[in-house]
C-alpha positions in Angstrom: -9.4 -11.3 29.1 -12.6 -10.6 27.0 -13.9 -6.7 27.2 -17.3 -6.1 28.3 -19.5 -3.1 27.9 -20.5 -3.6 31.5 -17.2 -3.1 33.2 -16.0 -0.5 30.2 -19.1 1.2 29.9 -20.2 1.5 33.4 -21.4 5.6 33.5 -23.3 5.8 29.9 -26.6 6.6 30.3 -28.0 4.1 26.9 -30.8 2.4 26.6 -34.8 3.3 25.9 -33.9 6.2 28.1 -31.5 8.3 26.2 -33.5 11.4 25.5 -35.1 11.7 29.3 -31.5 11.2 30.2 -30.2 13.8 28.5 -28.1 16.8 30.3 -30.7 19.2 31.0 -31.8 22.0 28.4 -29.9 25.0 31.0 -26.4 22.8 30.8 -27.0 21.2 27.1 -24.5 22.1 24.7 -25.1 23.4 21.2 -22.3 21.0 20.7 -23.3 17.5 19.2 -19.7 16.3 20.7 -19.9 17.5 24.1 -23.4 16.5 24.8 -23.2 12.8 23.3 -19.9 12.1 24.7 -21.2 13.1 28.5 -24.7 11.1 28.0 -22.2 7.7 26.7 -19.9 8.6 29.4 -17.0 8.9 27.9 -16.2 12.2 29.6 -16.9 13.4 33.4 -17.1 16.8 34.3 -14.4 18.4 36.5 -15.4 21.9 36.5 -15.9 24.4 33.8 -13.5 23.8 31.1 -12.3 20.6 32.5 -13.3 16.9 31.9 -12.1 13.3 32.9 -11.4 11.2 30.4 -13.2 7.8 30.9 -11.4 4.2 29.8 -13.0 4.2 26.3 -12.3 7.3 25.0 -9.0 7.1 26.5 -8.6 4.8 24.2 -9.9 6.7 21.1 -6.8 9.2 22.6 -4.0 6.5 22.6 -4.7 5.2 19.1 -4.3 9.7 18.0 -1.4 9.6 20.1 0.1 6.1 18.8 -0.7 7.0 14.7 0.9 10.8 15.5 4.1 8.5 16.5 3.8 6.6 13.5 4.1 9.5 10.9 6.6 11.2 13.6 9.0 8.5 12.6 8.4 10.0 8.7 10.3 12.8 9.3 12.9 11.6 12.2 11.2 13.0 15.2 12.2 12.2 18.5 9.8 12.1 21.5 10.4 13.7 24.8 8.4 14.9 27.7 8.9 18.6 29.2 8.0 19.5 32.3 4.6 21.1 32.7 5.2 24.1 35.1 7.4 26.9 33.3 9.5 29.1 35.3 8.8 32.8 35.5 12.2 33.8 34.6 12.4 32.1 31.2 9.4 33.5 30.3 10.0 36.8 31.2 13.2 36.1 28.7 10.7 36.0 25.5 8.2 38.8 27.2 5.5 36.2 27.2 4.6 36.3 30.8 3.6 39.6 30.1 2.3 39.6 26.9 0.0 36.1 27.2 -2.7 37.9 29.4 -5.4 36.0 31.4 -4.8 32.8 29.2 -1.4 32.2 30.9 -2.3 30.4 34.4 0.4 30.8 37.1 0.8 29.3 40.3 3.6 29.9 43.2 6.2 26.9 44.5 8.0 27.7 47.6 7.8 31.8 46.6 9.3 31.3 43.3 6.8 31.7 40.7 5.5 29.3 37.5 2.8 29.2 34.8 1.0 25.8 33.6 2.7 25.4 30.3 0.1 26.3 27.5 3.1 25.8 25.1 7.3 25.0 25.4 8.8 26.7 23.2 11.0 28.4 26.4 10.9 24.9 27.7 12.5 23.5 24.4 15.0 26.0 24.1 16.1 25.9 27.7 17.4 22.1 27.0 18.9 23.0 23.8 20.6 26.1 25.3 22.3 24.0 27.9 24.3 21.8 25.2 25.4 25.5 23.4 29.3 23.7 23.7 27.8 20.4 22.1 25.4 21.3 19.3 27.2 21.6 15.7 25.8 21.8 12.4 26.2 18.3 12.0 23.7 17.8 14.6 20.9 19.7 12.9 17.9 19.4 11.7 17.0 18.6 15.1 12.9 17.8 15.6 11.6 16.7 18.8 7.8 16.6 19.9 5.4 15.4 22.7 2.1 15.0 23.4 1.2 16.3 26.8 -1.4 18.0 29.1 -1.8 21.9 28.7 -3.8 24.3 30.1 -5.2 27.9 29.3 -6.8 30.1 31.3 -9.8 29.9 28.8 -12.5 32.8 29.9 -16.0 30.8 28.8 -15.0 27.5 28.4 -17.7 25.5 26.2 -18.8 22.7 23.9 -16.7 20.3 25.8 -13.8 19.5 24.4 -13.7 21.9 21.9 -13.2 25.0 23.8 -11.3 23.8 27.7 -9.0 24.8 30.0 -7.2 21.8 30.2 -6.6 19.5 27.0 -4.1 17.3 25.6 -2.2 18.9 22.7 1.1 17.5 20.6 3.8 20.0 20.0 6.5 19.4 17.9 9.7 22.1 18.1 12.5 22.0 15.0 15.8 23.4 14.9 17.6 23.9 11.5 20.8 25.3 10.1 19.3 28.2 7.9 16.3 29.2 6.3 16.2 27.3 3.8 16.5 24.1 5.6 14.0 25.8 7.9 11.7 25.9 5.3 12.0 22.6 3.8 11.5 21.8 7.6 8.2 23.4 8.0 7.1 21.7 4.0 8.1 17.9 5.6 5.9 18.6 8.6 2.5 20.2 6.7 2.6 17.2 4.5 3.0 14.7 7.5 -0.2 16.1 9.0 -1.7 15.7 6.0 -1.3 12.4 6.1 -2.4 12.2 9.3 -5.7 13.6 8.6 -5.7 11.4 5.2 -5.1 8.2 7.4 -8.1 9.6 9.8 -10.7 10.0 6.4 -11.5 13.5 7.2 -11.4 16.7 5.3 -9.3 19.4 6.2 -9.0 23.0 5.4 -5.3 24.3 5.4 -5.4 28.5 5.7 -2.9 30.7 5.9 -3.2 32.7 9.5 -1.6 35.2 11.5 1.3 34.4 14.5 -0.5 35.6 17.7 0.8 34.9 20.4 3.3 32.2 19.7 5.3 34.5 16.6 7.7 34.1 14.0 7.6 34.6 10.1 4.5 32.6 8.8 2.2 30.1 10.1 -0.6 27.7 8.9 -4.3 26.3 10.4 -5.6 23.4 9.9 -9.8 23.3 10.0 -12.3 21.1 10.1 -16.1 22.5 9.1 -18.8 22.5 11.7 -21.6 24.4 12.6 -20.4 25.3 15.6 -16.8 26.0 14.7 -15.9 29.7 15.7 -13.1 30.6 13.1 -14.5 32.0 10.1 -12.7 30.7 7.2 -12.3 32.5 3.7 -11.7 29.7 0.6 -11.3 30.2 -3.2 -12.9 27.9 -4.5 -10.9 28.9 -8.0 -7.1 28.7 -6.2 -8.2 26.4 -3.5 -6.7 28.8 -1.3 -7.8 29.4 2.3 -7.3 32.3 4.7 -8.1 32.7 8.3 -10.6 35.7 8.4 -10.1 36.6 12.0 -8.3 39.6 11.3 -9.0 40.5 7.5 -11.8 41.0 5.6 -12.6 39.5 2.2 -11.1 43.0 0.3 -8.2 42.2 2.0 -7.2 38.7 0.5 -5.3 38.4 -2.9 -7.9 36.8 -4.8 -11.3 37.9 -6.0 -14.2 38.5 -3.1 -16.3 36.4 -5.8 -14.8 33.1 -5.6 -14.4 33.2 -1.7 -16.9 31.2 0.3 -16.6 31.8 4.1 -17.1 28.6 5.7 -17.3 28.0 9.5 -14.8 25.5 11.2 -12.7 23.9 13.6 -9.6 24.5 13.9 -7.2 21.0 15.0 -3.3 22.4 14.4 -1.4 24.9 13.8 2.1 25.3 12.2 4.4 28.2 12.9 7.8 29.0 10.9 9.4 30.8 14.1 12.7 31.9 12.3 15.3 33.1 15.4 13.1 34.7 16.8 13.3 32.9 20.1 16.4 31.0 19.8 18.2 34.1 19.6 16.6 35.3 23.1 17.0 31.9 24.8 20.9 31.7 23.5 20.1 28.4 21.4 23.1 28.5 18.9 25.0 26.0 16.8 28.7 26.0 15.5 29.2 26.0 11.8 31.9 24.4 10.0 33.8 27.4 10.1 33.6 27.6 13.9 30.9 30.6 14.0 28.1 30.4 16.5 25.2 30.9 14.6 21.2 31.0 15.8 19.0 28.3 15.0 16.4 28.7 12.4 13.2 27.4 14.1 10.0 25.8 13.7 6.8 24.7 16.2 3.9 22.9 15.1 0.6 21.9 17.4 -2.1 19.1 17.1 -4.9 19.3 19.3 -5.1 15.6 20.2 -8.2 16.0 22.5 -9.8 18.6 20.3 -9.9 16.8 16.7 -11.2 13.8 18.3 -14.3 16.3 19.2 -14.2 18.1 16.1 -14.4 14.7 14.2 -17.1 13.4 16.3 -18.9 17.0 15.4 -18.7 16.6 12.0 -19.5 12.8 11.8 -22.2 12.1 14.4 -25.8 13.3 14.3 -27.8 14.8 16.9 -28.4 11.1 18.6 -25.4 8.8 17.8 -21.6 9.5 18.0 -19.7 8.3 14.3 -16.2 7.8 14.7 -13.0 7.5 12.2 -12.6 3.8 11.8 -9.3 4.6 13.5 -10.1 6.2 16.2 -13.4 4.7 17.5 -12.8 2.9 21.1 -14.1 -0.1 19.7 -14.3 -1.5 16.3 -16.8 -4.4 17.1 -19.3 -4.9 19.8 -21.1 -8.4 19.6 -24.4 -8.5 20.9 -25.2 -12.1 22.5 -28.8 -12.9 22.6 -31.0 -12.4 25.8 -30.6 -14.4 29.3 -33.0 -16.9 28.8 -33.8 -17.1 25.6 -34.1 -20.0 23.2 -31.1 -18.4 21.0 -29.2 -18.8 24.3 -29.4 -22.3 25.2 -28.7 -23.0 21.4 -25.3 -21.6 20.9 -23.9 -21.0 24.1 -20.3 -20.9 22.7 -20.9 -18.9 19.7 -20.3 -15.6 21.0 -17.0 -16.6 22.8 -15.6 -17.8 19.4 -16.7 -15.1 17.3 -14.8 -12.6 20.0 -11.8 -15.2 19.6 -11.9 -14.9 16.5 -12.1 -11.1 15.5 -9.8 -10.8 18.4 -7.3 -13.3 16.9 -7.0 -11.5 13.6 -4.5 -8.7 13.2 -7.1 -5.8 11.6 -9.5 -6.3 15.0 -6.6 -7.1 17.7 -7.9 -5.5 20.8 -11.1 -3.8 19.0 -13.9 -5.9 19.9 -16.0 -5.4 23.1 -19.0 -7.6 23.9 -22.3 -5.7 25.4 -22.8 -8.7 28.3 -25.8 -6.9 30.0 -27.8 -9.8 28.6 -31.0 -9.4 31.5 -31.5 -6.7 28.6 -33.3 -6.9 25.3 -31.3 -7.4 21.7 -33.4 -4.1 20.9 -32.1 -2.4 23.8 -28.7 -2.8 23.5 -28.4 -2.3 19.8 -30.0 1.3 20.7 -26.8 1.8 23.0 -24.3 0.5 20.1 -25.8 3.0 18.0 -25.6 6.2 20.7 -21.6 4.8 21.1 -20.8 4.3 17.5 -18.9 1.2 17.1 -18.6 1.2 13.8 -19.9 -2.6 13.2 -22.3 -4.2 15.7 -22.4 -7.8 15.2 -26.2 -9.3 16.6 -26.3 -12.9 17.7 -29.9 -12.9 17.3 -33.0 -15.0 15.5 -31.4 -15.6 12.1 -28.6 -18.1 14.3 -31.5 -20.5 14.2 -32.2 -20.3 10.7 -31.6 -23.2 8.4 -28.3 -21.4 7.6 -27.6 -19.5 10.5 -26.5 -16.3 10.0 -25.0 -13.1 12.0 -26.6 -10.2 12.2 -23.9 -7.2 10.8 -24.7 -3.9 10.8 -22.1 -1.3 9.8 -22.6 2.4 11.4 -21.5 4.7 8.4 -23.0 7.7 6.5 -25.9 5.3 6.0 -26.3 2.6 8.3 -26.7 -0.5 6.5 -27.8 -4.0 7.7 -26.3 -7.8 6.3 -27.0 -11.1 7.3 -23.6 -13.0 7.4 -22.7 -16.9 8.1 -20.1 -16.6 11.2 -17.1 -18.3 8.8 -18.0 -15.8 6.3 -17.5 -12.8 8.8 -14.2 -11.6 9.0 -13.5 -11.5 5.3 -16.8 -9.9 4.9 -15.3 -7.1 7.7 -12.1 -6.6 6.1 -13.4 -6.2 2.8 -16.3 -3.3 4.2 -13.8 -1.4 6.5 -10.9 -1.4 4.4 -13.4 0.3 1.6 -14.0 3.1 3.9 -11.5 3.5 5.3 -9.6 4.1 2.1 -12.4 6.6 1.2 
């Protein structure tokens, strides 16, 4: 079955009427994600710090989700899903229910008491704990992960998805024989999420940070720069070192104040080197090969699915159009069939069918091409909507199919929008050749 922007798209606002449309100057965010992702209606709000995520950029969420698998399967992790409520007695175990504050929401089952897991690390351990007889050294490494719906008591919940209450994060937890292999651990994973980010075409900041809440020996943030980012990040630009400046000032850092540059930005994961801390507290042990019990060495490590879609979107989009990563836009192709009625119309009334078949048909645009069928509306109009959404090509079947050569209308949605007039045959090569250039950026 073809997709159509009228049964995808049903809640976006579009059209001529975008800026009368918009959310109203008391609710706007300074956020260029949150406010162009509720006028396209790709979220719905829930209540403060909360959002419904609509069909399309659900889909921007499973493609994260599925390329997070991908590199998963680099370093031998094995999914799992944990249970989202956390009993109060583990917790009080590690002193976190205590110690989280506000942030930590709870909720009451039948008198026994339970937080909405913002994290699993005592989740995790409980179902390594429970095969203490089982687990050997010749298990480990061990590295399981998920990517699940958590929630944080968030006390002024803003710009959307950057800053929520409820979001969808993937948390990876590593068990490991010693320190060393810890380590070497905790090396694999930073370089698989740089590949992530490398397969995404966006710049990332890695800086060294504190342990907050979660603990342990050492930890790692990953940033991307925005305006409205709220971590203040200190980078050499002689070392190309970076450090989290929330709690240090430039004297403080081992480099010269003149070569730092503090830069603004978003931070999308985080990776912790926990040591024993919590496996020795939660009784998650291993025997060696000289029949010692011995506490794993551990390791967790976070990607904010929901939040570096935003963050992306914050950093690519201007004030009026969302720009997505090629891979992560909903969509890579909307064709635009000409208007009810028109001349264009009667001419090639199975061009637009066969141009969906075949994008559809070809393995780089599987599943990645939407038609905008509202066609009682203008070519104009719509291409003003494919703009605000950001496919990243819109394909027009418009005046030049009547030309003496007819040709397609392509228009590619990049750092500079640019416009080509391509014969339909000629189309997909033409696609592949433009998309795999930037996305290889």
């Amino acid at each position: 079955m073809r997709q159509l922007v009228s049964k995808c798209f049903p809640f976006s606002l579009g059209g001529t009427h975008l800026q009368q449309n918009l959310i109203s100057s008391a609710r706007a965010s300074e956020s260029k994600s949150s406010n162009l992702l509720l006028q396209t209606g790709l979220i719905s709000p829930s209540c403060a710090g909360m959002f419904h995520f609509l069909p399309p950029l659900l889909r921007s969420i499973k493609k994260l989700e599925a390329l997070i698998d991908k590199h998963m399967l680099d370093i031998d992790g094995q999914k799992l899903q944990l249970s989202s409520l956390g009993p109060k007695w583990i917790w009080d175990k590690t002193g976190r229910w205590a110690t989280f504050g506000d942030e930590l929401l709870t909720t009451q089952v039948s008198g026994s008491h339970y937080c909405l897991s913002p994290t699993h690390e005592e989740a995790i351990c409980s179902v390594m704990s429970q095969y203490l007889k089982q687990l050997s050294h010749v298990h480990l490494p061990i590295r399981l992960y998920q990517t699940t719906t958590k929630y944080r008591g968030e006390a002024k919940p803003h710009s959307g998805l950057l800053r929520c209450r409820e979001f969808i994060m993937n948390d990876l937890y590593t068990f490991d024989v010693d320190e060393q292999s810890a380590a070497t651990t905790y090396q694999s994973v930073c370089n698989m999420y740089d590949n992530i980010f490398r397969d995404l075409g966006v710049a990332v900041i890695k800086a060294s940070a504190g342990t907050g809440v979660i603990g342990g020996v050492m930890s790692h943030e990953y940033h991307i720069k925005s305006d409205v980012g709220e971590d203040k990040v200190g980078f050499c630009e002689k070392s190309h070192q970076a450090w989290n400046l929330s709690n240090m000032t430039l004297d403080e850092l081992p480099v010269d104040p003149e070569y730092i540059k503090e830069i603004k930005c978003i931070e999308v994961g985080h990776t912790f080197l926990l040591g024993s801390h919590y496996s020795k507290k939660l009784d998650v042990h291993y025997i060696d090969k000289n029949q010692d019990t011995i506490a794993c060495e551990m390791g967790c490590y976070g990607l904010g699915v929901s939040r570096i879609i935003a963050a992306c979107l914050e950093a690519m989009s201007s004030e009026n159009a969302l720009r997505w990563p090629l891979a992560l836009a909903p969509y890579k192709v909307c064709i635009i069939p000409p208007k009810s009625g028109s001349r264009e119309e009667s001419m090639n009334t199975d061009l637009v069918n066969e141009l969906y078949d075949l994008l559809h048909n070809t393995t780089e645009f599987t599943d990645d091409v939407i038609i905008d069928d509202r066609t009682n509306r203008t070519i104009g109009w719509r291409a003003k909507h494919a703009n605000l959404v950001g496919y990243p090509v819109t394909i027009v079947v418009g005046k030049t199919i009547m030309d003496t050569e007819p040709k397609l209308e392509v228009i590619l949605q990049k750092e500079k929008d640019s416009t080509n007039y391509i014969s339909a045959p000629d189309v997909v090569d033409y696609l592949k050749k433009q998309l795999c250039f930037r996305s290889n950026k």
